[in-house]
TISE-295232 format. One record per residue (C-alpha): residue in one letter; x, y, z. Coordinates in pm, whole numbers, padded with zeros to 5 digits, always signed. Each point is the difference from the previous one (the first is absolute). Example, Ala and Ser with C-alpha at 12.3 -4.5 7.8 and 13.67 -1.06 7.14 Angstrom:
<nodes>
A+01230-00450+00780S+00137+00344-00066
</nodes>
This chain:
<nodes>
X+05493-03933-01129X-00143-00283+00257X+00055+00205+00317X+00132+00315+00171X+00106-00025+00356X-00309-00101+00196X-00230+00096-00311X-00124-00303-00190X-00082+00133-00384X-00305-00170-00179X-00085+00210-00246X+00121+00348-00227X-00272+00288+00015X+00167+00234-00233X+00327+00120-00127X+00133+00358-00102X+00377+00171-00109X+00103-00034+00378X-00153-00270+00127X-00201-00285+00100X-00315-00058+00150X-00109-00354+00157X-00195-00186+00241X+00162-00199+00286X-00088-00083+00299X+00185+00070+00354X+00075-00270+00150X+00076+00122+00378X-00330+00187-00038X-00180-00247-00212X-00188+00299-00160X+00001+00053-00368X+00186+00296-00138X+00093+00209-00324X+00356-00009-00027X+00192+00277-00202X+00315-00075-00103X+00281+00254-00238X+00077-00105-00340X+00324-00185+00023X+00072+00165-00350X+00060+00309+00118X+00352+00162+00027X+00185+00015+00351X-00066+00400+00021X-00392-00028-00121X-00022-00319+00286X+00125+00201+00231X-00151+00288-00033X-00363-00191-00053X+00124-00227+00328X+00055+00340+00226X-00392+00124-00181X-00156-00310+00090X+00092+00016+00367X-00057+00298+00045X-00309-00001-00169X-00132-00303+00243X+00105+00205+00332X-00243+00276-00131X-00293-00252-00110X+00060-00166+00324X-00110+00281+00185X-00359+00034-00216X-00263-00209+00177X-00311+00031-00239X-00258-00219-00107X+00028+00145-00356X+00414-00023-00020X+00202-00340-00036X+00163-00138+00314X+00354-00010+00030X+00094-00322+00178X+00390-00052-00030X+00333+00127-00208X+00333-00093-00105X+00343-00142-00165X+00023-00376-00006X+00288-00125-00272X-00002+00320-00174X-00337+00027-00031X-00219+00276+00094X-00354-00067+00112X-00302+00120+00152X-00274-00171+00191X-00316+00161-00023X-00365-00104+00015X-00153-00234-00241X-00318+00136-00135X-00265-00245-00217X-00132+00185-00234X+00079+00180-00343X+00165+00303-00104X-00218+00321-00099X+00197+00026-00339X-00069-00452-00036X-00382+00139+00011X+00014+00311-00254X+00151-00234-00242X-00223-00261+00045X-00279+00241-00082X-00126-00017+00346X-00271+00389-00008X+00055+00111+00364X-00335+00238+00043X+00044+00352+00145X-00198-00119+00327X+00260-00276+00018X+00324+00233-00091X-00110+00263+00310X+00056-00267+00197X+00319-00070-00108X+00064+00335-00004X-00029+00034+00309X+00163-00277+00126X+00313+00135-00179X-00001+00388+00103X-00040-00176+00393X+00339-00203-00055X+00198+00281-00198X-00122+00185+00290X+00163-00189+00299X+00294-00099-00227X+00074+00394-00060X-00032+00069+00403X+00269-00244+00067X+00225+00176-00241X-00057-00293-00208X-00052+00052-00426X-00063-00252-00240X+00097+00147-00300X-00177-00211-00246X-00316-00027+00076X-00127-00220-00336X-00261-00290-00076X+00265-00221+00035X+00083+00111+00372X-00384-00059+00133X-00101-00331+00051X-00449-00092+00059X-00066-00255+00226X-00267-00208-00069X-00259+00177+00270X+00079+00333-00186X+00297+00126+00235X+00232+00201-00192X+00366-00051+00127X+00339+00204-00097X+00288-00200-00081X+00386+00077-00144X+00137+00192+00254X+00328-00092-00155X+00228+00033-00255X-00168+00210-00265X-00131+00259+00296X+00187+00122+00330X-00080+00180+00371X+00066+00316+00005X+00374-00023+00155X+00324+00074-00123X+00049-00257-00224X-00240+00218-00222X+00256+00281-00149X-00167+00265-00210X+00016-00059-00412X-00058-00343+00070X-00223-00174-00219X-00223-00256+00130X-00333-00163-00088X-00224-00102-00272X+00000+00286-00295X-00346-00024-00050X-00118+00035+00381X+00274+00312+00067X-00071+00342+00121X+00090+00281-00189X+00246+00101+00280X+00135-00371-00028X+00093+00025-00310X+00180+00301+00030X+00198-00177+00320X-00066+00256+00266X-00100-00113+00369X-00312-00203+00044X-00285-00014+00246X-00312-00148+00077X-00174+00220-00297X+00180-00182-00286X-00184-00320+00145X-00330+00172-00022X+00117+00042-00390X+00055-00332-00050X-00315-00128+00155X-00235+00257-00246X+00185-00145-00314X-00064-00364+00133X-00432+00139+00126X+00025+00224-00389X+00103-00372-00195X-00289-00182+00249X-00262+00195-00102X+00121+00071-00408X+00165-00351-00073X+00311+00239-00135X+00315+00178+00144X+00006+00338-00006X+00341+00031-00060X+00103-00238-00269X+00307-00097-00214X+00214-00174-00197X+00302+00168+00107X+00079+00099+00365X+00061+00353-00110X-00339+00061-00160X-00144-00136+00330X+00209+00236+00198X-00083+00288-00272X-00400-00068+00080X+00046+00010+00357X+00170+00320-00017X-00227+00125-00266X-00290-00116-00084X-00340+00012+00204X-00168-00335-00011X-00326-00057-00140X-00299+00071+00143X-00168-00335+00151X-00364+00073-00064X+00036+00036-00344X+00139-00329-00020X-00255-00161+00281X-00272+00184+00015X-00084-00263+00265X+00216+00181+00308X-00149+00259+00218X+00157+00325-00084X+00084+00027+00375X+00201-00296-00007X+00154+00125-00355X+00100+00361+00175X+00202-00195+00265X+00193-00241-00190X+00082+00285-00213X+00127+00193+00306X+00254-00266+00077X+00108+00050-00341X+00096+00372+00051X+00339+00110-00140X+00107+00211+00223X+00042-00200+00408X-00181+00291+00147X-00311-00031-00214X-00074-00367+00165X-00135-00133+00260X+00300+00103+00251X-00045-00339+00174X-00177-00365-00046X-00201+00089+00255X-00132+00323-00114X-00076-00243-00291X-00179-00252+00141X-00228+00246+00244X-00083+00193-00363X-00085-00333-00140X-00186-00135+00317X-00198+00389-00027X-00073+00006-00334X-00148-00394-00029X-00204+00077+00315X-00169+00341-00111X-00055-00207-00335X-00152-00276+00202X-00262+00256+00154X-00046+00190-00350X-00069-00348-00283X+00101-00315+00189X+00347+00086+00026X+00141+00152-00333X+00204-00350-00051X-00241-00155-00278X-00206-00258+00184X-00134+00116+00275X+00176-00151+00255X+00180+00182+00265X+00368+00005-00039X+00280-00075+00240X+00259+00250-00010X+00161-00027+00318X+00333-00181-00035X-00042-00340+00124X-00284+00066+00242X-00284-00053-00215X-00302+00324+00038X-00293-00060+00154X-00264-00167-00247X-00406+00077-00025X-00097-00274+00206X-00291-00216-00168X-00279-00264+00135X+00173-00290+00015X-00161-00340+00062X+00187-00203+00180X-00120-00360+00193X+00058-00004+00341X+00084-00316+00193X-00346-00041+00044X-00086-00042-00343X-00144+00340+00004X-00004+00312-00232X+00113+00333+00126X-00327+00241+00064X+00173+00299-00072X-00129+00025-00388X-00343-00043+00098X+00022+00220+00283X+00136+00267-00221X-00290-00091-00261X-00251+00037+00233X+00125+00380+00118X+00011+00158-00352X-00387-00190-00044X-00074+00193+00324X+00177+00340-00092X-00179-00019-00365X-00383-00055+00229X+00070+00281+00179X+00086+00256-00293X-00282-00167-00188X-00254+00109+00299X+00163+00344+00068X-00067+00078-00384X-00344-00097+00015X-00093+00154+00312X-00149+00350-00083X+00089+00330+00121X-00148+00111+00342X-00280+00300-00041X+00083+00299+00214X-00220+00020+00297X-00243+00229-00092X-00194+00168+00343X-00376-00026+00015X-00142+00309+00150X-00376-00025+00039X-00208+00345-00069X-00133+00192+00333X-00374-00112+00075X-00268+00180-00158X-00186+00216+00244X-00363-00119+00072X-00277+00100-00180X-00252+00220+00151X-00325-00167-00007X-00284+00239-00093X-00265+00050+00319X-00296-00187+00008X-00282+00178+00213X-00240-00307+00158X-00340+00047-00202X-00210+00254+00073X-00259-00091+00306X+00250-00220+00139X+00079+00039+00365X+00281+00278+00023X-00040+00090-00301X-00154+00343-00192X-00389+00061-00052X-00049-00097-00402X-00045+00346-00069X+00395+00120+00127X+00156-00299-00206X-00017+00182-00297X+00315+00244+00056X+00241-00314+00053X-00007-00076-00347X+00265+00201-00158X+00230-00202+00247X-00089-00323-00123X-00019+00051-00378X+00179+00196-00228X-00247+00114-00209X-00288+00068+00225X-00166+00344-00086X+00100+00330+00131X-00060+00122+00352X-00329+00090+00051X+00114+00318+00068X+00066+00093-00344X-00319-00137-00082X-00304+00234-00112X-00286-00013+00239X-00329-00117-00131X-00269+00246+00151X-00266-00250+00018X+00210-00297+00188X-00176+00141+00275X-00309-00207-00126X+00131-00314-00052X-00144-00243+00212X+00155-00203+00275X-00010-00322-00200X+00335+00138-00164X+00209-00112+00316X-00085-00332-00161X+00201+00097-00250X+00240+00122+00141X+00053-00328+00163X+00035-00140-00344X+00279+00253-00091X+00178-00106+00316X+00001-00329-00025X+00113+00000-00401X+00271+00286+00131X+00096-00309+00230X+00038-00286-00279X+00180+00215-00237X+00291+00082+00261X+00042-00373+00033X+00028-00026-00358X+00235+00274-00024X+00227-00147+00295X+00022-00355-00133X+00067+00188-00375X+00278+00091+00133X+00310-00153-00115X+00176-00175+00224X+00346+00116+00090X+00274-00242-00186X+00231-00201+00234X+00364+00152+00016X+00223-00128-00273X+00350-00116+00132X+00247+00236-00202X+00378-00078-00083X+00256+00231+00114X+00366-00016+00074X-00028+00326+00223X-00274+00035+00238X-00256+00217-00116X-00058+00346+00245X-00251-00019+00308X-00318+00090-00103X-00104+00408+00118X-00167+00020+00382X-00384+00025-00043X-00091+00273+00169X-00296+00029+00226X-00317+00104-00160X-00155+00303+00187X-00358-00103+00055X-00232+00353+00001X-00167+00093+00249X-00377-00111+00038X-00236+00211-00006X-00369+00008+00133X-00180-00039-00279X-00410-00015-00092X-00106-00324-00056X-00324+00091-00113X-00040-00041-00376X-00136+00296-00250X-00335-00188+00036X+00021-00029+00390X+00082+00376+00007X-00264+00139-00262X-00296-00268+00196X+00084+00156+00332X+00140-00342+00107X+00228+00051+00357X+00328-00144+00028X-00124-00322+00192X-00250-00109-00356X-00303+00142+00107X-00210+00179-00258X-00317+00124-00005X-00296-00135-00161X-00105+00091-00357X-00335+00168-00033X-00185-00046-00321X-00123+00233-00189X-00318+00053-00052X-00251-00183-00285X-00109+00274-00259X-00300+00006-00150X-00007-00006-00345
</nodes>
């Protein structure tokens, strides 16, 4: 086949049971186009039956405007033939890269998951299923976009066309309530997708057979198994929800693709925060269906028309150098001391300075023979008053010439009170002491009671027993007479 109506075929993209797949071009348009055309092998029921599918398959697609679903251009009859225009995507099938050996990484598949959970998601709120959702039915473009194709023949809307113990799909990508024929909905999608994440991640099917009805059996049956022990490789996060689309029973899923894809956008970014994002490399991963997550943004160097680098590294090198000098000096800085309070000691009271008496004969002062009793004021040890002293019955004839004497005794009474006063120690200077408190104000000195003076004879013992009067004026010594011997 050359041509179709206005559709100019070039080349066949693939062929199945009930039809044809090739690449033409429209020629009103001038766009290029897949072109999907029934088997012309097929009986007159099965063609129409398939015919009535196919349209009303392409009214439902139409109505799905999605950067992650195929775009449904243009459907129809022309000479018997049954076609569909839809978009024409450059790139290669999922199942074309598993069997290449292409490894997709679990950092890569979260992105696909998520682009796949985002278009299941608007499909099912336009009352649209796919009903085999399969490697073969997602095409990768070549800037990583993952894009779901075939909503055709093998799969239909949900409409009445679909009548209950129908059925329809691939046996190895069916639901357990799909293979039983009872009513579909969006959940027996989110089946299909963990089989097609679960043979991503393992490089096997978990349901597998030779016969159709040991597939179905397994479905039914048998519990898959479990994906770490057959990549140790995959977060056990990621594991968990793949196996969670794989729940028997519909009510044990994720109840919609989007409940999916927020668990799957949750779970990668609380992985991100925990060990670079749970994924296996480290890199952030985009599980948002289409719209691609937010990546850690990173110094980039780019030229700028003037031929110059971006500053933003080095400004960002030169603020962790500057927060690094400033712990460095707060860690060697040492502690502050508490402030300690310096209370100086109250002043020592003044010494009393012994009295000096001027020297006897002096003017003012006391006759040499009265400046014997000051003494025991000036010295500590000078003898006992002479009033406790025994009377010597012949003083009476000494001679005068002991007043010179006397005047001796004075005047070495004199020099030994200076001695004594500059023996004495002088009084320390206050130490300052420490205290946190103040210490308690000193006690009030109290006033020292002077006695009362009283009149008192000047006259010394040898004054008195002379007959001296109290102005110094004794009377003259008679000699006694010369004996004869």
């Amino acid at each position: 086949m050359d041509k179709l109506g206005h559709y100019r075929i070039e080349a066949t993209l693939g062929q199945g049971a009930m039809g044809v797949v090739y690449r033409a071009t429209d020629e009103r348009l001038e766009r290029t186009v897949a072109l999907k055309v029934l088997s012309l092998s097929l009986s007159s029921e099965e063609r129409a039956e398939y015919a009535a599918r196919l349209q009303q398959e392409a009214k439902s697609a139409a109505r799905l405007n999605h950067p992650n679903i195929i775009t449904v251009y243009d459907c129809g009859d022309i000479d018997d033939h049954a076609f569909l225009a839809i978009e024409f995507v450059d790139g290669k099938t999922l199942q074309s890269l598993l069997a290449s050996g292409v490894k997709i990484s679990p950092a890569k598949l979260v992105k696909l998951a998520g682009q796949l959970f985002g278009a299941l998601a608007y499909a099912h709120e336009h009352d649209v299923v796919h009903r085999d959702i399969k490697p073969a039915n997602l095409m990768l473009t070549p800037d990583g976009r993952l894009k779901i194709t075939d909503f055709g023949i093998a799969q239909l809307p949900t409409s009445d066309l679909t009548r209950v113990g129908t059925v329809v799909g691939s046996p190895r990508y069916m639901a357990p309530e799909q293979v039983e024929g009872k009513k579909l909905d969006g959940r027996a999608d989110i089946f299909a997708a963990g089989i097609v994440l679960y043979e991503i991640l393992t490089g096997k099917r978990p349901f597998d057979g030779e016969h159709v009805a040991t597939i179905a059996y397994r479905i039914l049956h048998e519990t898959p198994e479990d994906i770490r022990s057959i990549n140790p490789d995959v977060p056990e996060w990621l594991a968990e929800l793949v196996m969670r689309c794989l729940e028997k029973d519909p009510a044990n899923r994720f109840q919609t693709a989007r409940e999916a894809r927020s668990a799957l956008r949750e779970q990668a970014s609380t992985a991100a925060v925990v060990g670079g994002n749970g994924s296996g490399n480290g890199k952030p991963a985009e599980a948002n269906g289409g719209e691609a997550a937010p990546k850690a943004s990173k110094p980039v160097v780019e030229e700028s028309t003037g031929g110059k680098r971006n500053l933003l590294p080095w400004l960002g090198l030169g603020g962790v150098v500057l927060v690094i000098a400033l712990g460095v000096g707060l860690m060697g800085r040492k502690p502050a001391k508490p402030a300690t309070t310096v209370v100086e000691a109250p002043a020592a009271a003044p010494a009393i300075e012994p009295e000096v008496l001027p020297p006897p004969g002096a003017s003012g002062s006391l006759p040499a023979q009265a400046a014997m009793p000051m003494q025991q004021n000036v010295a500590a040890d000078a003898p006992p008053p002479p009033s406790k002293m025994p009377i010597d019955p012949n003083e009476n004839a000494r001679p005068k010439a002991d007043s010179e004497q006397d005047k001796a005794a004075a005047k070495k009474a004199k020099t030994k009170g200076k001695t004594a006063q500059e023996a004495a120690p002088a009084a320390e200077p206050p130490k300052p002491l420490e205290h946190h408190e103040p210490p308690p104000p000193p006690p009030k000195k109290e006033p020292e009671k002077k006695a009362p003076v009283e009149k008192q004879d000047d006259r010394s013992l040898l004054e008195r027993l002379a007959g001296c009067t109290a102005d110094g004026q004794c009377p003259k010594s008679k000699l006694p007479p010369k004996r004869d011997r």
